[in-house]
Structure formats: structure tokens, C-alpha cells
DRENNUGU-259005 format. One record per residue (C-alpha): residue number from 1; residue in three letters; x, y negated, z. Coordinates in steps of 0.02 Angstrom, whole numbers, padded with zeros to 5 digits, always signed. Layout:
PT num residuo     px     py     pz
PT NUM     ALA      X      Y      Z
...
end
This chain:
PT num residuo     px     py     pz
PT   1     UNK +03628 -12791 -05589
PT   2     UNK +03606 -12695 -05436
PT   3     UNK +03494 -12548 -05431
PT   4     UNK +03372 -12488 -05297
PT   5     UNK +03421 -12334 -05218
PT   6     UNK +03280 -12244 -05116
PT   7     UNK +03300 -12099 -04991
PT   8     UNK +03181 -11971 -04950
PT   9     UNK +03225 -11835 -04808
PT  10     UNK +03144 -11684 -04769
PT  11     UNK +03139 -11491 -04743
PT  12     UNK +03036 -11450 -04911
PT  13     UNK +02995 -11289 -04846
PT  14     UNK +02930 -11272 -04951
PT  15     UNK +02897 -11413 -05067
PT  16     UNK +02713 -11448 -05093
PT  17     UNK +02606 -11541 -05187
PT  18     UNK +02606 -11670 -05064
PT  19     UNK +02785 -11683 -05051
PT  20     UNK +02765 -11693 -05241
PT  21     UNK +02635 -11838 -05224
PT  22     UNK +02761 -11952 -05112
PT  23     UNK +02900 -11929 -05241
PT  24     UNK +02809 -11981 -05376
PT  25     UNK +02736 -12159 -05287
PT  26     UNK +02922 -12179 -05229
PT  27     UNK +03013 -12176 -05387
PT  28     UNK +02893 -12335 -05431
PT  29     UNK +02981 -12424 -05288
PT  30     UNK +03153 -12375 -05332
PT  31     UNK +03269 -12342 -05479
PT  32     UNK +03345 -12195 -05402
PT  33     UNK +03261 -12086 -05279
PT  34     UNK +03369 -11963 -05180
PT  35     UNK +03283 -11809 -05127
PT  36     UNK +03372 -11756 -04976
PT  37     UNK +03350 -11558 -04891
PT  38     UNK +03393 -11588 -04711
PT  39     UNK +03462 -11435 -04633
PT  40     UNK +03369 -11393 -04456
PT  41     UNK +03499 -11298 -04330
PT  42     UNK +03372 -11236 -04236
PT  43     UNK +03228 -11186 -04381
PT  44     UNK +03217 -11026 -04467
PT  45     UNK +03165 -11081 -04647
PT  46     UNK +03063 -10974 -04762
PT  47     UNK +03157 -11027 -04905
PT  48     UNK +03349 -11027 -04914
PT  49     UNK +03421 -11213 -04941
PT  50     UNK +03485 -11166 -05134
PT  51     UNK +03318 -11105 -05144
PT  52     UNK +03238 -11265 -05093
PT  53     UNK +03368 -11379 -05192
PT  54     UNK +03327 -11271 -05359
PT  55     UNK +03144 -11293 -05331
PT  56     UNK +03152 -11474 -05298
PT  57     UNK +03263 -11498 -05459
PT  58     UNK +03160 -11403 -05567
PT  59     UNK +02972 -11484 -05476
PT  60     UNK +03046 -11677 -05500
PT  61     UNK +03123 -11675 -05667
PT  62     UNK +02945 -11715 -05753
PT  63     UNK +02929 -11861 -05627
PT  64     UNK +03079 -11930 -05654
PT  65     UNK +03066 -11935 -05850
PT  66     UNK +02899 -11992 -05819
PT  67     UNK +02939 -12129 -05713
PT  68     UNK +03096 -12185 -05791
PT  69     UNK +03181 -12141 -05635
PT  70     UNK +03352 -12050 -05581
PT  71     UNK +03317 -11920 -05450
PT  72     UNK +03456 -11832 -05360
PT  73     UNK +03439 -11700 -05266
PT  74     UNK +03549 -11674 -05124
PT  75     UNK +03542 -11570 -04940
PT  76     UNK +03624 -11667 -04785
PT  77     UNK +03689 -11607 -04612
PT  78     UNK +03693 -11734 -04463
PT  79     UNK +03604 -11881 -04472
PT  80     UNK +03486 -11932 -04588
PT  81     UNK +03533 -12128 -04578
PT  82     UNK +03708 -12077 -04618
PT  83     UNK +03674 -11961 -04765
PT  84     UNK +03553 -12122 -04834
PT  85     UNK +03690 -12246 -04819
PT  86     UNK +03836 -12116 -04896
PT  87     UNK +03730 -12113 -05054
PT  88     UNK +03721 -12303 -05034
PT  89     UNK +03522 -12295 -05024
PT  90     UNK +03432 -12475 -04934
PT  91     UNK +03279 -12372 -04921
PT  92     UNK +03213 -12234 -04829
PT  93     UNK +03028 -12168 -04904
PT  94     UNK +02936 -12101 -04770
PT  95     UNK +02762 -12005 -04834
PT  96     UNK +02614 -12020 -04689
PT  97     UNK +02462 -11906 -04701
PT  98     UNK +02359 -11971 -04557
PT  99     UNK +02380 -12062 -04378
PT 100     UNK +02491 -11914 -04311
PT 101     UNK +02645 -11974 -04459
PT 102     UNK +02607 -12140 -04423
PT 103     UNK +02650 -12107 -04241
PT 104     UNK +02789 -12002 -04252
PT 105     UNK +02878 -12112 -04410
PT 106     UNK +02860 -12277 -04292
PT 107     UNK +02977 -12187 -04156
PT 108     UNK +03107 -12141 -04289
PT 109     UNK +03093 -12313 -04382
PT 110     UNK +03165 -12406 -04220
PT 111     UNK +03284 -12278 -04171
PT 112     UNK +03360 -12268 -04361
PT 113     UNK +03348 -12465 -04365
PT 114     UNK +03453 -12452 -04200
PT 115     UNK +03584 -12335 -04291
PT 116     UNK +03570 -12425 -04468
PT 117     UNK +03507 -12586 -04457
PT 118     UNK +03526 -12628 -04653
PT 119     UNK +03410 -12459 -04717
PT 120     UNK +03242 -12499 -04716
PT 121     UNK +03071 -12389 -04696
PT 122     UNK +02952 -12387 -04844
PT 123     UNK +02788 -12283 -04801
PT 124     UNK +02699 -12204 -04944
PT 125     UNK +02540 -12158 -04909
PT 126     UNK +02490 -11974 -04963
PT 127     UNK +02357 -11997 -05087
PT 128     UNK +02185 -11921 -05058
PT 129     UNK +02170 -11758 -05149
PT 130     UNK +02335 -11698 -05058
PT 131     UNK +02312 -11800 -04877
PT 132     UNK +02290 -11630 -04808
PT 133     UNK +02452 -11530 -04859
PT 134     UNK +02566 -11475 -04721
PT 135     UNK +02724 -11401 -04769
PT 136     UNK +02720 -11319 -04608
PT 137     UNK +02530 -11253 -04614
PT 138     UNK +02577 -11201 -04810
PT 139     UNK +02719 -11093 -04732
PT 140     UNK +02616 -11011 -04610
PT 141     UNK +02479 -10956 -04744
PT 142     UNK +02620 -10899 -04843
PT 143     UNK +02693 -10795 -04687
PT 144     UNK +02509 -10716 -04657
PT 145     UNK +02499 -10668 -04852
PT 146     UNK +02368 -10804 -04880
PT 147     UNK +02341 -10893 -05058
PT 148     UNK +02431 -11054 -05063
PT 149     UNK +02418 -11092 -05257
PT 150     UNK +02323 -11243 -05198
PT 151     UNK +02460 -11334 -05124
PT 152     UNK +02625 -11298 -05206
PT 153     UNK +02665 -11288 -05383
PT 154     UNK +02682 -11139 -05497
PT 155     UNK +02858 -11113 -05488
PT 156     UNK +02857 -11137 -05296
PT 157     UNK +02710 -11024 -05287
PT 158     UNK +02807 -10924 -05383
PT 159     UNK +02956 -10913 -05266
PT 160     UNK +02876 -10869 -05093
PT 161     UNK +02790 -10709 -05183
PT 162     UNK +02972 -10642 -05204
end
């Protein structure tokens, strides 16, 4: 019996509630959800990458129990389309927050479909209570010394006070 394997890219810098949010409606799609850090050339993160990976283990273990899903989570370099298909995923989850996703997400749908015509795009819908979470906005409070316990978990919270 073949499994579903999910992929879900992304900077997690930091991980939010949101990103939180997407994983969680995912792993009810798939039977394992990768969790993939993308490394950005060209960005400065706030957190390191083993930072990031650590957090993301330690935020997704309760989901995964929860939902009777594996998560793995992994960091890539290069192209997301080939990291997917290395782990052997047919599914990339894509989380949208508003119109502005939406429009961006279409673009990389047909140029991924163009690369990697068997993975397919799965859009999960941010729900409500965390539709306004940027990682990036979340990152700039944090720079400025602003309280971001609304929109990253303790342990996260935890990490960008040290």
C-alpha cells in the first residue's frame, strides 16, 4: 500500500503559529508530511538553520501524534521541486493567507509543474485566527524588541529572546 508523502517548503524564520496552522491541515491530506527549511543565499536569517530544524521538530511532534502522521523534518539547498521528489513526496502544500499568496503561489505552481510535472500543488488555506501571521512581519517585531508571544509558540518565543 502506497503512502502519501506531502512536502512543505519554507524559510520558518521563524516558525509561527501560522506556519503551525498549515502543518497541522496538511498532515490530514498526507501520511507523511516533510517539513522542509529552504536555505536563502542571499537572506540573512534571524535564526540559524539548526536552530530552525530543532524548533520545527520540537513545535510538530504534538501534531504528528495527534494526527497519526509521520513528520520529517529536513533543510534543502537548490531547488525545491528536486528536494520534494528526492524524498519521493507527489505533493507540495502550499499555505495562502490572502490574494497576495494566491498570486505569487500561481507563478511558482506552473514554473515547478514545468520542472516536475508529476508533484502536484495542494493549497491550504490559513485558518482565520492566524490569516494574519507573517513570518517576515514576526521577524521584524522581533528585530525592533516588540512582543511576538502572539504569533509563535512558547519555545520559539523562547528562542528569539536569546
Amino acid at each position: 500500500m502506497s503512502r502519501l508523502v506531502g512536502f512543505y517548503p519554507g524559510s520558518f524564520d521563524p516558525v509561527t503559529n501560522g506556519h503551525l496552522d498549515v502543518i497541522e491541515r496538511a498532515c490530514k491530506l498526507v501520511d507523511v508530511l516533510y517539513v522542509a527549511v529552504g536555505a536563502h543565499h542571499r537572506k540573512l536569517p534571524l535564526l540559524s538553520d539548526p536552530d530552525r530544524l530543532r524548533l520545527l521538530k520540537e513545535t510538530t511532534v504534538a501534531i504528528g501524534e495527534r494526527t497519526n502522521t509521520e513528520i520529517h523534518i529536513v533543510d534543502f539547498d537548490g531547488l525545491m521541486v528536486h528536494a520534494a521528489r528526492d524524498v519521493g513526496a507527489t505533493l507540495i502544500i502550499r499555505g495562502l493567507r490572502d490574494t497576495t499568496d494566491y498570486n505569487y503561489e500561481m507563478q511558482m505552481v506552473g514554473m515547478n509543474a514545468q520542472m516536475e510535472p508529476d508533484l502536484q500543488t495542494v493549497f491550504v488555506p490559513s485558518s482565520p485566527h492566524v490569516r494574519h501571521i507573517s513570518a517576515t512581519l514576526v521577524r521584524q517585531i522581533a528585530e525592533m524588541g516588540g512582543d511576538v508571544s502572539a504569533f509563535v509558540p512558547a519555545l520559539v518565543l523562547k528562542a528569539l529572546k536569546t
